[in-house]
DSSP file (Angstrom, degrees, kcal/mol; ACC not computed):
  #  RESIDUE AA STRUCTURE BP1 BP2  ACC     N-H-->O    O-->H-N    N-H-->O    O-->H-N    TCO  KAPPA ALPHA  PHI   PSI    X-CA   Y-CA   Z-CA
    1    1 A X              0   0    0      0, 0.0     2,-0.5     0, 0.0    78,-0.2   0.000 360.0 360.0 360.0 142.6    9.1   11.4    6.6
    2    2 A X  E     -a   79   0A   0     76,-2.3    78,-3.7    75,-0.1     2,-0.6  -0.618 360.0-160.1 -94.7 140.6   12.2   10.8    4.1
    3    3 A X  E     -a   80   0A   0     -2,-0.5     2,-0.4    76,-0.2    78,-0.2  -0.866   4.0-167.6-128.5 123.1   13.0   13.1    1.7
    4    4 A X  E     +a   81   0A   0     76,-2.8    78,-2.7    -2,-0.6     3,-0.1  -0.864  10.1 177.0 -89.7 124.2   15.0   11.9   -1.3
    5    5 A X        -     0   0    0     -2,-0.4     2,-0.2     1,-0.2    -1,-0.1   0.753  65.4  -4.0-111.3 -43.5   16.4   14.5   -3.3
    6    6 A X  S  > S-     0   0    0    145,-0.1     4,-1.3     1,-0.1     3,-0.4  -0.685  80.3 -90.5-129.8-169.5   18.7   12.3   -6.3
    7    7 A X  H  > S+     0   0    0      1,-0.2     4,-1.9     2,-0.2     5,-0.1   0.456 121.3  67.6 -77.7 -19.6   19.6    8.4   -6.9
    8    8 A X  H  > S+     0   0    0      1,-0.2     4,-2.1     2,-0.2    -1,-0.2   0.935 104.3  48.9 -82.9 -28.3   22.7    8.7   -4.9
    9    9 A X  H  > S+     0   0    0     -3,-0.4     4,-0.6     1,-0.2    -2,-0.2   0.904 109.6  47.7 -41.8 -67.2   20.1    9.2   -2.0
   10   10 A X  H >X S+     0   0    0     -4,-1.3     3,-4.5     1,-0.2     4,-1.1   0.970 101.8  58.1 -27.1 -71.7   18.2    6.7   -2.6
   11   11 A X  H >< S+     0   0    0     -4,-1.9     3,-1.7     1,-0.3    -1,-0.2   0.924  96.3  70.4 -38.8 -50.7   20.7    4.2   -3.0
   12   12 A X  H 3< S+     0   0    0     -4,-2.1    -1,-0.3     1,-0.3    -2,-0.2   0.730  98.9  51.3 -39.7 -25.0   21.8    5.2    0.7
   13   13 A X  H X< S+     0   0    0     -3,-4.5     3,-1.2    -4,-0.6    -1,-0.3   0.928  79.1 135.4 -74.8 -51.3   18.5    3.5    1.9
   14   14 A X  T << S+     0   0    0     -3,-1.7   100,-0.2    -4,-1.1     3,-0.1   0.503  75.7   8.6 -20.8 101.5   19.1    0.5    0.2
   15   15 A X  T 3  S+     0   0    0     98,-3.0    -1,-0.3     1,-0.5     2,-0.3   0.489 108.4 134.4  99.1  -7.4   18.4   -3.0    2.2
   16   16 A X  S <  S-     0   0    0     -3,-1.2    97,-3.3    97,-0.3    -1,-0.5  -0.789  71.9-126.6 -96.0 142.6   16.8   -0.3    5.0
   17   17 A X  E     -B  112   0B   0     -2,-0.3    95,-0.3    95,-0.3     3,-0.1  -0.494  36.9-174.6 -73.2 128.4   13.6   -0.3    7.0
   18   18 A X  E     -     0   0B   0     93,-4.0    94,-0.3     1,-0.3     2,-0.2   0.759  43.8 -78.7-116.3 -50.7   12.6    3.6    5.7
   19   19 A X  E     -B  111   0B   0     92,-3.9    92,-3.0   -17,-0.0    -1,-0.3  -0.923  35.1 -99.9-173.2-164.5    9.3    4.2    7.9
   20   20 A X        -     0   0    0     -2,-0.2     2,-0.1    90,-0.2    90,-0.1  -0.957  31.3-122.8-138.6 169.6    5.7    3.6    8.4
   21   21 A X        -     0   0    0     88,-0.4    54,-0.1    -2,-0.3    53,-0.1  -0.308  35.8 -83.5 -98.7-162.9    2.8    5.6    7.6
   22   22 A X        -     0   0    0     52,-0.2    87,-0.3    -2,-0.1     2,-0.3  -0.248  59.1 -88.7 -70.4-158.5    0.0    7.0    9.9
   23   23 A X        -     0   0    0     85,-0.1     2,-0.4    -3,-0.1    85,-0.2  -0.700  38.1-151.9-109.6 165.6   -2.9    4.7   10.6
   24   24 A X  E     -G  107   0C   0     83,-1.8    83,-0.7    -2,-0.3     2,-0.2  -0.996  10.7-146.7-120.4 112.8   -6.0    4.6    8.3
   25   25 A X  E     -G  106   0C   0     -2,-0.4     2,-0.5    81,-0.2    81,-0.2  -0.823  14.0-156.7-101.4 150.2   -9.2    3.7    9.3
   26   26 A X  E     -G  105   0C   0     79,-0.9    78,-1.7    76,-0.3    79,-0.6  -0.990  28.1-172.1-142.1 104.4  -10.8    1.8    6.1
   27   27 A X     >  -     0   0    0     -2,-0.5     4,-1.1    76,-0.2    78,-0.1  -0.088  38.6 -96.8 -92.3-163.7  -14.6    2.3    6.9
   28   28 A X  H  > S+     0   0    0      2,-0.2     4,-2.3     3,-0.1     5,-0.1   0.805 125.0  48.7 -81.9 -30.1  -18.2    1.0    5.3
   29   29 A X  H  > S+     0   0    0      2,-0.3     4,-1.7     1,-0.2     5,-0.2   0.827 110.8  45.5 -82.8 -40.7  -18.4    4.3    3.3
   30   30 A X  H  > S+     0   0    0      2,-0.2     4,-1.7     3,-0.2     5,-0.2   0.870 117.4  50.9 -75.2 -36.9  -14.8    4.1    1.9
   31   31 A X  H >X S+     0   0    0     -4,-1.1     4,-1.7     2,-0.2     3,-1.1   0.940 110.8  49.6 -50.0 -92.8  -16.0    0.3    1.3
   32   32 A X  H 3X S+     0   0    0     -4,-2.3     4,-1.5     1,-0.4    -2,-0.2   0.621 110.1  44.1  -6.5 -52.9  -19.0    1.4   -0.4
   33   33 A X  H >X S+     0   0    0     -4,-1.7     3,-3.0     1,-0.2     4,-1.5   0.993 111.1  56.2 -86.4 -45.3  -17.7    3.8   -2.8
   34   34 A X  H <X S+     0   0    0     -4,-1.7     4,-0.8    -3,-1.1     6,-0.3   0.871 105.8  46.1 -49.6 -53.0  -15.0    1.6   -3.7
   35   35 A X  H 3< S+     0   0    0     -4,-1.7    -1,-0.3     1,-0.2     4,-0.3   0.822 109.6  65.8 -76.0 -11.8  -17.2   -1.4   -4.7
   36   36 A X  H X< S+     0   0    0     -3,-3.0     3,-1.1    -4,-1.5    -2,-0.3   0.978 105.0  37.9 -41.9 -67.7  -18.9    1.6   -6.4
   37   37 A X  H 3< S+     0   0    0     -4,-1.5    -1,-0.2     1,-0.3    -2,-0.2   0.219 122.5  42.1 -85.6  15.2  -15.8    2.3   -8.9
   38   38 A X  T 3< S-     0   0    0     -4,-0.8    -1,-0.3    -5,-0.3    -2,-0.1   0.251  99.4-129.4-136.3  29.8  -15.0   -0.8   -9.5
   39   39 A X    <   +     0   0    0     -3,-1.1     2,-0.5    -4,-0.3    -3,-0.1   0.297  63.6 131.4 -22.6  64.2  -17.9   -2.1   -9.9
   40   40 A X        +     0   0    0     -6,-0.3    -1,-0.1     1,-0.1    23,-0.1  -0.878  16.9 161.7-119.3  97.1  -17.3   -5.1   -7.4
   41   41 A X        +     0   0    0     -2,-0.5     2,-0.5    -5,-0.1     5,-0.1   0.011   9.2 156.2-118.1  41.9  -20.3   -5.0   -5.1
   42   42 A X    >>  -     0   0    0      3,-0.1     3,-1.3     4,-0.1     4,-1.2  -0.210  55.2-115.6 -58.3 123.6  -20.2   -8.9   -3.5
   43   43 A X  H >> S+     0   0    0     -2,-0.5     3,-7.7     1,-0.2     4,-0.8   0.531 109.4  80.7  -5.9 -88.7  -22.2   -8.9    0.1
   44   44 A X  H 34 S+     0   0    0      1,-0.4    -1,-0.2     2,-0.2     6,-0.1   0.200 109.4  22.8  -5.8 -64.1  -18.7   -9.7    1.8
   45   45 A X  H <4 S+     0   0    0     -3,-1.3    -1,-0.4    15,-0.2   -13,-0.2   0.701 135.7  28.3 -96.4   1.2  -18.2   -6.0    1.5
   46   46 A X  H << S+     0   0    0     -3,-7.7     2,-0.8    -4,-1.2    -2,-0.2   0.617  99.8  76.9-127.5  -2.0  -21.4   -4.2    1.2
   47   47 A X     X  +     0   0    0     -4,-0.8     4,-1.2    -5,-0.3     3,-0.3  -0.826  46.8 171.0 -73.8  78.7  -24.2   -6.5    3.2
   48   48 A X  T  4 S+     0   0    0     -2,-0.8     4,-0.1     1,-0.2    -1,-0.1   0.662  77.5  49.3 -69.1  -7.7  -23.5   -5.8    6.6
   49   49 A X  T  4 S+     0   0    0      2,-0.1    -1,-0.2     1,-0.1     4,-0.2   0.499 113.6  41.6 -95.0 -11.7  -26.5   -7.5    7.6
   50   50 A X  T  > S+     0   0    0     -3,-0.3     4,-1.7     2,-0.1     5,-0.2   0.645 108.7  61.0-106.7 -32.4  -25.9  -10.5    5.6
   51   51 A X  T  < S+     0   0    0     -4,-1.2     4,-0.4     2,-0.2     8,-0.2   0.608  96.9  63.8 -82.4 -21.1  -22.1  -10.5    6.7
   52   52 A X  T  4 S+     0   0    0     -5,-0.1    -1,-0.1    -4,-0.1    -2,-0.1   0.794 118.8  22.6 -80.1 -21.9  -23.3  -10.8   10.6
   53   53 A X  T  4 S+     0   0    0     -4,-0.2    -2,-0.2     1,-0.0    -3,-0.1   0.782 136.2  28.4-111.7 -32.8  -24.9  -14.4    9.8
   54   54 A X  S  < S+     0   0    0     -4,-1.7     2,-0.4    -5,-0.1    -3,-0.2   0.562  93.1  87.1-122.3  12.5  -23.2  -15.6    6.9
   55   55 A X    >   -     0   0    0     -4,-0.4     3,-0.5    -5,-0.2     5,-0.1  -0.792  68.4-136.8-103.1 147.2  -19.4  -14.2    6.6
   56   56 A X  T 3  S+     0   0    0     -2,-0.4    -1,-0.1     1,-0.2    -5,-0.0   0.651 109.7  57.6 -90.6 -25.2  -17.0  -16.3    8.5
   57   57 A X  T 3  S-     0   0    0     -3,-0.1    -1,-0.2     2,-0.1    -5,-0.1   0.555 104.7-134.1 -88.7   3.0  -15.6  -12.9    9.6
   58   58 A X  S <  S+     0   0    0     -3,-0.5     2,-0.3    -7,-0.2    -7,-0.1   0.549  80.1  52.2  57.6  21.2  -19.1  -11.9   11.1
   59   59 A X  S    S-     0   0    0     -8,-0.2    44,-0.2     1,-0.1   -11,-0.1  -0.897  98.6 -74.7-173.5 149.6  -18.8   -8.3    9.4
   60   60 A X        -     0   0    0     -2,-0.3    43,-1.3    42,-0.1     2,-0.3   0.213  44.7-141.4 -39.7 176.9  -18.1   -6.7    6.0
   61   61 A X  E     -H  102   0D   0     41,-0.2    41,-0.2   -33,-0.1     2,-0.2  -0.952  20.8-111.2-156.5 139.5  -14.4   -6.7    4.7
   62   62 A X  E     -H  101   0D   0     39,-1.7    39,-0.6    -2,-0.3     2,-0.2  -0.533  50.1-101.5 -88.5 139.1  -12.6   -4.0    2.8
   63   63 A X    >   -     0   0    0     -2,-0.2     3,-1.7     1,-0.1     4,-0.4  -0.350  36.0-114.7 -71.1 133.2  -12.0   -5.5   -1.1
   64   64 A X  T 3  S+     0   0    0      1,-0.3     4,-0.3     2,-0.2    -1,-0.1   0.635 115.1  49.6 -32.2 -37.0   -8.4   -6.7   -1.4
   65   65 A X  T 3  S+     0   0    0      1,-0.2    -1,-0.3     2,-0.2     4,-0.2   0.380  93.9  76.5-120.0   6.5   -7.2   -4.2   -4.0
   66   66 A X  S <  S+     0   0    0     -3,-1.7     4,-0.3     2,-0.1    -1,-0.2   0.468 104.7  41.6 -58.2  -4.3   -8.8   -1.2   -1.7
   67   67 A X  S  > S+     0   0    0     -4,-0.4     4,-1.0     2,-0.1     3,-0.5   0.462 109.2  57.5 -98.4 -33.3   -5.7   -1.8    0.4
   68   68 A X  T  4 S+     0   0    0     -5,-0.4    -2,-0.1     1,-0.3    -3,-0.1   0.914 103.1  53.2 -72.7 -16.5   -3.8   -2.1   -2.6
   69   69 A X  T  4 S+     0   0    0     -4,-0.2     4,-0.4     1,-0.1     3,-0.3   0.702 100.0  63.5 -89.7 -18.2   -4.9    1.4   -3.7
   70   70 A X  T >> S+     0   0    0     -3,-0.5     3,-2.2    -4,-0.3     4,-1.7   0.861  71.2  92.8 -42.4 -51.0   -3.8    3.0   -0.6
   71   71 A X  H 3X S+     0   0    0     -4,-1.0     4,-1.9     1,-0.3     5,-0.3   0.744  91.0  38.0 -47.4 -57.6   -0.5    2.2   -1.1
   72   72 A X  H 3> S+     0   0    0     -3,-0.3     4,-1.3     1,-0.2    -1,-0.3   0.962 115.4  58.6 -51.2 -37.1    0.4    5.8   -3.1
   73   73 A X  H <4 S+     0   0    0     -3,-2.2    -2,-0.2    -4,-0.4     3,-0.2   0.895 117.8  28.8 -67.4 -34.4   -1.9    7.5   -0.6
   74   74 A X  H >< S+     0   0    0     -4,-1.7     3,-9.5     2,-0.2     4,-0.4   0.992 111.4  63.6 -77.8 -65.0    0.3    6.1    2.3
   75   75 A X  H >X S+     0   0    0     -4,-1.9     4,-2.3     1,-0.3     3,-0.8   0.686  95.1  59.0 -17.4 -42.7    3.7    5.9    0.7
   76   76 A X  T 3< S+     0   0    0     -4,-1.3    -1,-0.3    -5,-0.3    -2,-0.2   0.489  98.1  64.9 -93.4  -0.2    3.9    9.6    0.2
   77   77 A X  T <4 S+     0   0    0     -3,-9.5    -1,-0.3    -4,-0.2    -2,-0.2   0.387 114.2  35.0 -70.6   2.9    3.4    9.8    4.5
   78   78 A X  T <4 S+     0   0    0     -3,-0.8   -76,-2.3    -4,-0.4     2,-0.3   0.777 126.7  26.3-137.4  -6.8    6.7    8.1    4.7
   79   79 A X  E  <  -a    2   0A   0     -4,-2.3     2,-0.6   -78,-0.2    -1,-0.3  -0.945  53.0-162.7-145.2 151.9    8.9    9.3    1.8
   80   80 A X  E     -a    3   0A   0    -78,-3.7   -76,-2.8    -2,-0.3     2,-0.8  -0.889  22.4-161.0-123.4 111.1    8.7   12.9   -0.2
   81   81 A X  E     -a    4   0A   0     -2,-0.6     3,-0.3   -78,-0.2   -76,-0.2  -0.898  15.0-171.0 -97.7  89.5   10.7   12.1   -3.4
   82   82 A X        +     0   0    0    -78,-2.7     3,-0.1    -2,-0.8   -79,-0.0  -0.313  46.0  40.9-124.0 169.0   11.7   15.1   -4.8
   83   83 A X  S    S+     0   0    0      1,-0.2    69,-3.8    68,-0.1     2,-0.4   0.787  74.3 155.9  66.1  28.2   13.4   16.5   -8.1
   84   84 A X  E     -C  151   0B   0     -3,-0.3    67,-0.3    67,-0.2    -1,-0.2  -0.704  38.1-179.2-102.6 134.8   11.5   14.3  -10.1
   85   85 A X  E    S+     0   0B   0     65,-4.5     2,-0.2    -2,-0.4    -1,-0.1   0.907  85.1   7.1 -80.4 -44.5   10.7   14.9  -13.7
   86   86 A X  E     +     0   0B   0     64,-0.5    64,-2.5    -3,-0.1     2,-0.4  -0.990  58.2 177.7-135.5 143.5    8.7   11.6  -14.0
   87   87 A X  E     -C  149   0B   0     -2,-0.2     2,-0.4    62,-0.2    62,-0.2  -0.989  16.8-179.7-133.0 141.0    7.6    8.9  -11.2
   88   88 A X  E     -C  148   0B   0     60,-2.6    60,-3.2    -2,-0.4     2,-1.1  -0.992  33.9-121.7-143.1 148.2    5.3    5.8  -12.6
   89   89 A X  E     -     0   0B   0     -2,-0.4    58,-0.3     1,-0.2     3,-0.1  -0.592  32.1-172.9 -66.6  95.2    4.0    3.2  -10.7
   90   90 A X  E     -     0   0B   0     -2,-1.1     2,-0.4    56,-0.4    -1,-0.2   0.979  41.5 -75.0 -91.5 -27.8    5.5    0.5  -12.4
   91   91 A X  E     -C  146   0B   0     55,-1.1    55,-2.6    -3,-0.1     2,-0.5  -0.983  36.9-101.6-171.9-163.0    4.0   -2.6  -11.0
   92   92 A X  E     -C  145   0B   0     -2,-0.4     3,-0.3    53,-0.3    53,-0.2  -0.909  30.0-157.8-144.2 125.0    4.1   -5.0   -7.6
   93   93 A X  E     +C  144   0B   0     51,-3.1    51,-2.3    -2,-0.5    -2,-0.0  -0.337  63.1   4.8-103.2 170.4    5.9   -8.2   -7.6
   94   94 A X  E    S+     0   0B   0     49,-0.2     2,-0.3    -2,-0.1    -1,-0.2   0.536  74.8 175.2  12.0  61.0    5.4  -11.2   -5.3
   95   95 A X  E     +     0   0B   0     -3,-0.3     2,-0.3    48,-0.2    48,-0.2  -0.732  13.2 178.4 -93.5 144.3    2.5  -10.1   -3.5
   96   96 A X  E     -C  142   0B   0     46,-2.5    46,-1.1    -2,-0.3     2,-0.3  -0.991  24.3-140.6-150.6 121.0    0.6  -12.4   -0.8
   97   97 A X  E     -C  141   0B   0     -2,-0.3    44,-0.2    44,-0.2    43,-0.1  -0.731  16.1-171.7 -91.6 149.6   -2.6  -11.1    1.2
   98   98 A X        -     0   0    0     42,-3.1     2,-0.2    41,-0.7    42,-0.2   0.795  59.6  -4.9-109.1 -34.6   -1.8  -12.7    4.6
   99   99 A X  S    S-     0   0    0     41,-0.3    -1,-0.3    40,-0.1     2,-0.1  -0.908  71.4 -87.8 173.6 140.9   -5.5  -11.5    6.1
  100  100 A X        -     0   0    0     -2,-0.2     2,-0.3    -3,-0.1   -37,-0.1  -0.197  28.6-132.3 -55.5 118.8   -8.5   -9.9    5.8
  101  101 A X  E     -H   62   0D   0    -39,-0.6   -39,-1.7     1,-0.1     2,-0.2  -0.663  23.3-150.1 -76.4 140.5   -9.5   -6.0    6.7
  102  102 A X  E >   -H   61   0D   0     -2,-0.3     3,-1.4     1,-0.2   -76,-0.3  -0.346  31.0 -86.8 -82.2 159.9  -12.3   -5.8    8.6
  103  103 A X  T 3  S+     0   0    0    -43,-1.3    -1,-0.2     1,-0.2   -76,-0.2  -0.468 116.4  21.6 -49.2 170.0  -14.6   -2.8    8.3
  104  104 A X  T 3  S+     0   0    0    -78,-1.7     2,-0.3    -3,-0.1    -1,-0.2   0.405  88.8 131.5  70.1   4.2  -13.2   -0.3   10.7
  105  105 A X  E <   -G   26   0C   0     -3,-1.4   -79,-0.9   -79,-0.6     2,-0.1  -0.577  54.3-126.0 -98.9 161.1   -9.8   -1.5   11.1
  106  106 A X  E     -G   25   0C   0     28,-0.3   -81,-0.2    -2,-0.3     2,-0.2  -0.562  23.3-158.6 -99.5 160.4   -6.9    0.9   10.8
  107  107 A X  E     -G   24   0C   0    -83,-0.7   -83,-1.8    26,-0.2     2,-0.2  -0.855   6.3-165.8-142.5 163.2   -4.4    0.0    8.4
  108  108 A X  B     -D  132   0B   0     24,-0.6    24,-0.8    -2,-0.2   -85,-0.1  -0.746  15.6-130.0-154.7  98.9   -0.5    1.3    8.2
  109  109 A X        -     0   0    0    -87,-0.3   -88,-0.4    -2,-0.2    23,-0.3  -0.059  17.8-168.0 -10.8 162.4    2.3    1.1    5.4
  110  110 A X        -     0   0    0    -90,-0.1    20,-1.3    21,-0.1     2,-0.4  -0.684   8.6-160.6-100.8 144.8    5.6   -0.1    6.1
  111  111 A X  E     +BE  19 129B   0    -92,-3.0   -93,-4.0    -2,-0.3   -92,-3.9  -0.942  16.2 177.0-152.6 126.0    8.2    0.4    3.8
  112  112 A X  E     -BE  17 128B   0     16,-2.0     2,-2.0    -2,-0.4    16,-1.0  -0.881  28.3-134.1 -39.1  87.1   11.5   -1.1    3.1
  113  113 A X  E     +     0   0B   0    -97,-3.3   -98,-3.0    -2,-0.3   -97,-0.3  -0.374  27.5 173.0 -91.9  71.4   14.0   -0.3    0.2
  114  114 A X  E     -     0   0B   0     -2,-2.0     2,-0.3  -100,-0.2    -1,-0.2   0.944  64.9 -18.0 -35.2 -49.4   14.8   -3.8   -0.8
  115  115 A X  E     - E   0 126B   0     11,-3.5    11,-1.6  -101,-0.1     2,-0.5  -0.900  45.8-153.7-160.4 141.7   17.0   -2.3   -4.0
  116  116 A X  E     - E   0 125B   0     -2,-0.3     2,-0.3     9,-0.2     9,-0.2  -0.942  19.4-171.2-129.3 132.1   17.6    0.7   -6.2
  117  117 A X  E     - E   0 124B   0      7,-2.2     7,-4.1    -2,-0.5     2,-0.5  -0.773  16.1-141.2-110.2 138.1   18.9    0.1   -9.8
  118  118 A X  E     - E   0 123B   0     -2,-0.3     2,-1.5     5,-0.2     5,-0.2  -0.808  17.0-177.1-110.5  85.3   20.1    2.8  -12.3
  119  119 A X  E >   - E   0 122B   0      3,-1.8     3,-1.0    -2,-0.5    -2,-0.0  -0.523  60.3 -66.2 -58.6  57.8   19.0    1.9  -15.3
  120  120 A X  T 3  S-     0   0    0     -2,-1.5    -1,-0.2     1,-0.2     3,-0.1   0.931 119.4 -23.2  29.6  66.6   20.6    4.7  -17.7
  121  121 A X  T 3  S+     0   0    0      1,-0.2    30,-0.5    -3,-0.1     2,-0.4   0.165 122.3  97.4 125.0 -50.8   18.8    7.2  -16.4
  122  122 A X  E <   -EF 119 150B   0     -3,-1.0    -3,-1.8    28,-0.1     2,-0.4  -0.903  59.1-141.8 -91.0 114.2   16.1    5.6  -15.0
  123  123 A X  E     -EF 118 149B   0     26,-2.4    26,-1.5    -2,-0.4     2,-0.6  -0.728   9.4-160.7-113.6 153.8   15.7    4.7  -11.7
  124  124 A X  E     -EF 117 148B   0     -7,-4.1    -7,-2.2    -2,-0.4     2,-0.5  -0.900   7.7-166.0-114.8 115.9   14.0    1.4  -10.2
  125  125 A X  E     -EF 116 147B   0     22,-3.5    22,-3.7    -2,-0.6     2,-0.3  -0.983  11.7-172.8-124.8 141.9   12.8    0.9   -6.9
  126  126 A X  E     +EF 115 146B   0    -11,-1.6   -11,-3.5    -2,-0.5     2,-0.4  -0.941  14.8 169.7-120.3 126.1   12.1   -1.8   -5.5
  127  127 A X  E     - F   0 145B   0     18,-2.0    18,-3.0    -2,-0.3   -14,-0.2  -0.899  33.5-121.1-147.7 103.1   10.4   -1.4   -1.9
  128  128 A X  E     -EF 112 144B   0    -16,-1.0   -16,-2.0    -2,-0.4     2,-0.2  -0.662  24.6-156.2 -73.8 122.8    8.6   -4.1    0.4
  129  129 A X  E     +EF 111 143B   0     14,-2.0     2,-0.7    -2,-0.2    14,-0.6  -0.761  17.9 173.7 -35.6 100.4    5.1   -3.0    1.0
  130  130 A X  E     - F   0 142B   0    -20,-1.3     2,-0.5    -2,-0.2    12,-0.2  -0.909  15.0-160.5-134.7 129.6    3.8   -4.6    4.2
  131  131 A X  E     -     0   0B   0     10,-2.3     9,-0.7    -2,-0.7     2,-0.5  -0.708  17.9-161.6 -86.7 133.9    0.1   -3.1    5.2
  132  132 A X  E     -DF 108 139B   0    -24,-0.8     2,-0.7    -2,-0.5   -24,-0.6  -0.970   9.7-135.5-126.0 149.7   -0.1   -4.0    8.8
  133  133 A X    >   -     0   0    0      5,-0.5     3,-2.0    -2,-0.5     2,-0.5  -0.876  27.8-122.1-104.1  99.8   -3.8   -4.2   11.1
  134  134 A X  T 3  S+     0   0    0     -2,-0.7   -28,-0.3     1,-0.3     3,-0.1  -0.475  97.7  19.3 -63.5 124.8   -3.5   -2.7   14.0
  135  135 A X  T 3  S+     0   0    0      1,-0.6     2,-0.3    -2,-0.5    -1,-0.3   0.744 102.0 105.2  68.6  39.0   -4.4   -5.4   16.6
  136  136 A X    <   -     0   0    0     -3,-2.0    -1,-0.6     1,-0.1    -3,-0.1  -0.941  59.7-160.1-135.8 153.5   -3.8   -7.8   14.3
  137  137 A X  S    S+     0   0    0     -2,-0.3     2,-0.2    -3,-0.1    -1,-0.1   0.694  82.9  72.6-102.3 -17.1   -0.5  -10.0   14.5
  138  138 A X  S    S-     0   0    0    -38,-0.1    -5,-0.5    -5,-0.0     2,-0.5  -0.677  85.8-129.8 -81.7 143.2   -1.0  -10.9   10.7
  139  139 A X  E     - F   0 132B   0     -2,-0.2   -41,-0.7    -7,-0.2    -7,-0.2  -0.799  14.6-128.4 -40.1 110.8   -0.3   -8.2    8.0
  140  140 A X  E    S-     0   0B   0     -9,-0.7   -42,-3.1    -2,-0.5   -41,-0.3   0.990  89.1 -17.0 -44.9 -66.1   -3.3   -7.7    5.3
  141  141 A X  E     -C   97   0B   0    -10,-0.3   -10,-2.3   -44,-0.2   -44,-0.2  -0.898  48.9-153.1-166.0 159.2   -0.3   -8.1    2.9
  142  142 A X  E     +CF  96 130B   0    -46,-1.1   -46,-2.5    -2,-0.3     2,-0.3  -0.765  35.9 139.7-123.5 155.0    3.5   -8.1    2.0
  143  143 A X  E     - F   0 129B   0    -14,-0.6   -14,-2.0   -48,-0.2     2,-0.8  -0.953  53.3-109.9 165.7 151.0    4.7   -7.4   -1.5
  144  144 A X  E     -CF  93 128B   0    -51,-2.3   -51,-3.1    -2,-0.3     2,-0.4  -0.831  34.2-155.7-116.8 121.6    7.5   -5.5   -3.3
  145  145 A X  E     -CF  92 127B   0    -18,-3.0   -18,-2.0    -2,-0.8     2,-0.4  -0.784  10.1-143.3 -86.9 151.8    5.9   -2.5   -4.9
  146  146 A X  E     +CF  91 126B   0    -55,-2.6   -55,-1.1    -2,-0.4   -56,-0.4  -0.885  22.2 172.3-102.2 129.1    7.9   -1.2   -8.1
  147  147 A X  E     - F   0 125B   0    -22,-3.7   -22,-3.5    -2,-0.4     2,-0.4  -0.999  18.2-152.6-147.6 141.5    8.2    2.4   -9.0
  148  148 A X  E     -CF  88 124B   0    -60,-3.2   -60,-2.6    -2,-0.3     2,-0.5  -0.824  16.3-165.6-116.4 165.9   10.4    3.9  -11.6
  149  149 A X  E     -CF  87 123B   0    -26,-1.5   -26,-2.4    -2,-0.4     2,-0.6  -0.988  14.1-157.5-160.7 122.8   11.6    7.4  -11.1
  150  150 A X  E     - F   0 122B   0    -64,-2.5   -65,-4.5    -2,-0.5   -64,-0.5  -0.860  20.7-152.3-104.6  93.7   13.2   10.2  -13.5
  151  151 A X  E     -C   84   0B   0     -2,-0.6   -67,-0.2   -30,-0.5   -68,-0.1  -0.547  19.9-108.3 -83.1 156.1   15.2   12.9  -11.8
  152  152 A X              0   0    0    -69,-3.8    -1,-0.1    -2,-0.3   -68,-0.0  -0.476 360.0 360.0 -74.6 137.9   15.8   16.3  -13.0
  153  153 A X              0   0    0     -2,-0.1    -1,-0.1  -147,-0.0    -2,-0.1   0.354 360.0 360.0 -50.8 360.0   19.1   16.7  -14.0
């Protein structure tokens, strides 16, 4: 894990590969409550019997923006940001899903510090996201997540 204590830190990363996280196994039950709270309950992910005959992937598939909600859970396995007064998620730019999680499949962060801008105060990072499937040569998806960050003086 990184630990970033101010902006000048940061900066140091900048255009650097910063880590990966652990792996994630993204199960039927983590499916399941998810199409719960969001209340997106298409077969694809919650028929597993219906997903063996009629899904082209011959099993459920974890919903596109469950991987996309990982992304704080993971992030904070590969860097510990510290001194911070405020952090907000501010959004995710160019994002492209490359391929479908299966039930069961492990999933992993990588993360990237494309750029960090000091905005009077306010800092902007900009950090390619790529979720990668172990034993898969494709990446679920790449994407530059945005987070804006207030350090304590």
């Amino acid at each position: 894990m990184v630990v970033i204590n101010n902006y000048e830190e940061y900066k140091s990363f900048e255009g650097k590969q910063l880590g990966s996280s652990d792996w994630h196994k993204i199960d039927q039950e983590q499916i399941n409550r998810f199409a719960d709270a969001t209340l997106d309950h298409q077969w694809i992910h919650i028929d597993q019997e219906k997903a063996k005959t009629d899904s082209p992937f011959k099993t459920t598939i974890a919903h596109g923006y469950l991987t996309l909600s990982l992304i704080p859970y993971l992030w904070k396995q590969i860097a510990d940001v510290r001194n911070l007064k405020m952090e907000i998620n501010y959004g995710i730019e160019n994002l492209k899903f490359g391929q479908a999680v299966l039930v069961d499949s492990e999933v992993q962060l990588q993360a990237k510090v494309k750029s960090i801008l000091n905005l009077r105060g306010t800092v902007k990072a900009s950090i390619e996201a790529t979720l990668v499937i172990k034993d898969n040569p494709k990446p679920a998806y790449v994407g530059d997540v945005v987070f804006l960050y207030h350090f304590q003086d």
